[in-house]
C-alpha atoms as a printed R data frame, in Angstrom:
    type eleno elety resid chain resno      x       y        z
1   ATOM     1    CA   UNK     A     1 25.343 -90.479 -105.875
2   ATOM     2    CA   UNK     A     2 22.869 -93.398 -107.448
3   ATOM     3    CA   UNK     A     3 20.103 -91.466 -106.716
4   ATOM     4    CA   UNK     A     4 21.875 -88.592 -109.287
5   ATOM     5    CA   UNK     A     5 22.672 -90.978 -111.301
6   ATOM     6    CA   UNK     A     6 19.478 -92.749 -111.636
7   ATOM     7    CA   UNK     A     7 17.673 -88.911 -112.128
8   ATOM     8    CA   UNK     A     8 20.136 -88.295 -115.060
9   ATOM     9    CA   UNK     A     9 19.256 -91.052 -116.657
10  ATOM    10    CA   UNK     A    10 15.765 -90.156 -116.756
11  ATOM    11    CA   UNK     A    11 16.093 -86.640 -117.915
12  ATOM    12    CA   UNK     A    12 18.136 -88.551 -120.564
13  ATOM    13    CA   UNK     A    13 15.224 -90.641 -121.338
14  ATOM    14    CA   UNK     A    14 12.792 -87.514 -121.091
15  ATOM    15    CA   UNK     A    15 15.266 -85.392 -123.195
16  ATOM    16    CA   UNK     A    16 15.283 -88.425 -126.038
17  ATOM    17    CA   UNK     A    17 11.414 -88.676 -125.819
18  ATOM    18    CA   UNK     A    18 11.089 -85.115 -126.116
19  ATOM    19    CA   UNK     A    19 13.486 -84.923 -129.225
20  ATOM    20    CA   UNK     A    20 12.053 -87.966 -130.923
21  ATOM    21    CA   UNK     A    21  8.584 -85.945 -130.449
22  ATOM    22    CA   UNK     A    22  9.859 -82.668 -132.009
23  ATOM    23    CA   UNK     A    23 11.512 -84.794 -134.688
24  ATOM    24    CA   UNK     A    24  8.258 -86.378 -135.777
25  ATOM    25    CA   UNK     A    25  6.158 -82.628 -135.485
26  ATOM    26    CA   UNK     A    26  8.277 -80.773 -137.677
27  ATOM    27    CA   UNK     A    27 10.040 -81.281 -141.239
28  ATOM    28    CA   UNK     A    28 12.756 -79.664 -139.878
29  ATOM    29    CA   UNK     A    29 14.134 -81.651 -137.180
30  ATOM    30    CA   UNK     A    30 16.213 -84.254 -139.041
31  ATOM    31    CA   UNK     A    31 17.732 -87.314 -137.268
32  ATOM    32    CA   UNK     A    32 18.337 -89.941 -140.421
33  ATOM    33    CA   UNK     A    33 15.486 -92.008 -138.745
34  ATOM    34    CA   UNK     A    34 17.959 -93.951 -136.325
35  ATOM    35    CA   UNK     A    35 17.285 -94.058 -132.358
36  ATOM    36    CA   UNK     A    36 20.615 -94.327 -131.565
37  ATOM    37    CA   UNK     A    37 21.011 -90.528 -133.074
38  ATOM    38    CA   UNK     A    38 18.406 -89.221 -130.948
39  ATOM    39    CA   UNK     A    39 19.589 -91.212 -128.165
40  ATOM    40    CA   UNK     A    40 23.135 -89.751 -128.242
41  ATOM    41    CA   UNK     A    41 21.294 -85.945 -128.812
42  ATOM    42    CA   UNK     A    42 19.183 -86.770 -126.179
43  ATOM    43    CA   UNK     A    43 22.781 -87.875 -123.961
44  ATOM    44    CA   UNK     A    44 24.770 -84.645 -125.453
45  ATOM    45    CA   UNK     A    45 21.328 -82.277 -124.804
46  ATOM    46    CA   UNK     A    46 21.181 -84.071 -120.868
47  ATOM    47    CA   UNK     A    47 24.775 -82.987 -120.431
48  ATOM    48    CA   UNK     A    48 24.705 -79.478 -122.019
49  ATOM    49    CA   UNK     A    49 21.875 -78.956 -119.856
50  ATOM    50    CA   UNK     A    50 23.854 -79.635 -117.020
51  ATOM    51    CA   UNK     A    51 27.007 -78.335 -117.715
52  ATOM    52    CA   UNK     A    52 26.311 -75.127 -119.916
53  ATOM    53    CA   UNK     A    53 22.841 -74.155 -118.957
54  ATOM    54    CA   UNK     A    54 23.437 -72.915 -115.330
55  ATOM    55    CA   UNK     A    55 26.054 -70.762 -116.525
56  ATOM    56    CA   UNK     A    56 24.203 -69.235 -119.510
57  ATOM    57    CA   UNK     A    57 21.191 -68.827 -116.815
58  ATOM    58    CA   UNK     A    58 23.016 -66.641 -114.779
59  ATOM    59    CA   UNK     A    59 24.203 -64.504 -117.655
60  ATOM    60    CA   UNK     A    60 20.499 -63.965 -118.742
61  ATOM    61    CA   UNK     A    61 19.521 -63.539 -115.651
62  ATOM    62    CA   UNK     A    62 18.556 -59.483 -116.130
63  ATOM    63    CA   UNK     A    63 16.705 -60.745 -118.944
64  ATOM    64    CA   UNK     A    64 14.862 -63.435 -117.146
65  ATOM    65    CA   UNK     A    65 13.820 -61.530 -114.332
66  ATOM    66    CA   UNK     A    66 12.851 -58.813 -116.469
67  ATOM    67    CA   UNK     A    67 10.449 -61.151 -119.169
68  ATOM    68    CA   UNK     A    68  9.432 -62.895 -115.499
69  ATOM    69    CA   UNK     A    69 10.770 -65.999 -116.502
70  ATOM    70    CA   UNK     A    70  9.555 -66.081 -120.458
71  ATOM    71    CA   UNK     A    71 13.211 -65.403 -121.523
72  ATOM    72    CA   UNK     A    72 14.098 -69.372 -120.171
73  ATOM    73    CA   UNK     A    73 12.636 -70.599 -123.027
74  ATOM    74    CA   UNK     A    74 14.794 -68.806 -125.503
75  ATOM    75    CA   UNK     A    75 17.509 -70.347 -123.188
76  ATOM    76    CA   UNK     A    76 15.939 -73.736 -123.716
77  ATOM    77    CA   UNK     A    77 16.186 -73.302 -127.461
78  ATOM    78    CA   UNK     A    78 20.158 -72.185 -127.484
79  ATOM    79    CA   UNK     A    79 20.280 -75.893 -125.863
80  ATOM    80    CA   UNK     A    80 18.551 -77.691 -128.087
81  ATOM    81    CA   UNK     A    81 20.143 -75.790 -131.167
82  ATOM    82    CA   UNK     A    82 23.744 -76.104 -129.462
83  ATOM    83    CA   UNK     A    83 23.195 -79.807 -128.894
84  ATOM    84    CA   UNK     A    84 22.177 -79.749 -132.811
85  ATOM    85    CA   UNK     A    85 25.430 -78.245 -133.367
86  ATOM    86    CA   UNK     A    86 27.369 -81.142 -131.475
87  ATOM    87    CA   UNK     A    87 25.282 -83.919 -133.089
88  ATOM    88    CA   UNK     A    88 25.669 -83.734 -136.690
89  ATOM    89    CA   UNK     A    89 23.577 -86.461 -137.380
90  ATOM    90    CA   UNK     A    90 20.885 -84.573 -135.532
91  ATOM    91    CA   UNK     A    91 20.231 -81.659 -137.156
92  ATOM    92    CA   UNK     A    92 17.683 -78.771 -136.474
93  ATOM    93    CA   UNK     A    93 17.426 -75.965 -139.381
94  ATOM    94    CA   UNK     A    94 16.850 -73.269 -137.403
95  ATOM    95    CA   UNK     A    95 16.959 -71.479 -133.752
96  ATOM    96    CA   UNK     A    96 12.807 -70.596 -134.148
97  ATOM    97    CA   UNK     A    97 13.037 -74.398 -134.549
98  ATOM    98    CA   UNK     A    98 14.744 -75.268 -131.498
99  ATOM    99    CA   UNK     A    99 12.994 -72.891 -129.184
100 ATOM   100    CA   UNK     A   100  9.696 -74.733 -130.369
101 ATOM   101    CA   UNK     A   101 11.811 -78.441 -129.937
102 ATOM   102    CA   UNK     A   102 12.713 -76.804 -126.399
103 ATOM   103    CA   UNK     A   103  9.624 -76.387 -125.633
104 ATOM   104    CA   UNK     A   104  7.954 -80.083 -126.092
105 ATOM   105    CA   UNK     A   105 10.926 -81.201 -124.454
106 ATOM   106    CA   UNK     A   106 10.618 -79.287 -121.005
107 ATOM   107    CA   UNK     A   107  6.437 -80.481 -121.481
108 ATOM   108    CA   UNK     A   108  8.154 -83.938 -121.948
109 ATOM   109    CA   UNK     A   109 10.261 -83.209 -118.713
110 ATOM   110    CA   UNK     A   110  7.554 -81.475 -116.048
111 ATOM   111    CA   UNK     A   111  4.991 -84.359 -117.492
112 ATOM   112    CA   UNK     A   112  7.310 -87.532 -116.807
113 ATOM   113    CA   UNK     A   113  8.233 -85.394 -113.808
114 ATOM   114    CA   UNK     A   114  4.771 -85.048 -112.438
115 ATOM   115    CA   UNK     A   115  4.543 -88.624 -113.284
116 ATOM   116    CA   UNK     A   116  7.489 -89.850 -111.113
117 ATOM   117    CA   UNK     A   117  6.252 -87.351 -108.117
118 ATOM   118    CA   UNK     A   118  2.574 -88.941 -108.010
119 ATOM   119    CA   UNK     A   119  4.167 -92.066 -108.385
120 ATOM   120    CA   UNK     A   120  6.424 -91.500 -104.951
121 ATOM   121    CA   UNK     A   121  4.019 -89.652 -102.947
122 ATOM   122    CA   UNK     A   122  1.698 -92.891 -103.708
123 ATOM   123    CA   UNK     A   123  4.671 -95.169 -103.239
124 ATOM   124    CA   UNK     A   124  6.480 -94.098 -100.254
């Protein structure tokens, strides 16, 4: 259970990174310059992710075997862009937006990811 806990709070942290990245890329990902927005998108993105993803994953699932896996990022944008729906502070002007947002974040993700992996197999 702390190990979970301890991995969701760095996919928060990953997910906030990766917003705060997108956010200073592109005009139109707005968050009023405060870190506690991106913070709570980054919390409300982490839990989506968790909670909505897997099930919206296995409805696409035709369509990602069929694109061989290209259609997840499209997934990864209806995330980002849903999370920009529940954040009104953080706000993200369109879904061609978000996919791009989606994608830093996930390079955000398997980079801190890669990170923490060298870091264990060094480690441990």
């Amino acid at each position: 259970m702390r190990w979970q806990l301890i991995r969701f709070g760095l996919r928060w942290g990953a997910n906030s990174l990766g917003l705060w990245i997108a956010a200073q890329l592109f005009d139109s990902v707005e968050y009023n310059n405060r870190l506690r927005t991106i913070f709570f998108a980054g919390l409300v993105l982490s839990l989506v992710n968790v909670i909505i993803k897997p099930i919206v994953v296995i409805l696409s699932l035709p369509a990602i075997v069929f694109t061989l896996g290209i259609f997840i990022v499209f997934v990864n944008g209806l995330m980002v862009y849903l999370a920009s729906l529940l954040v009104p502070a953080f706000e993200v002007d369109s879904y061609g937006t978000a996919i791009v947002a989606g994608m830093i974040i996930g390079l955000v993700n398997y980079s801190l990811t890669a990170f923490w992996d060298r870091k264990q197999l060094h480690d441990g």
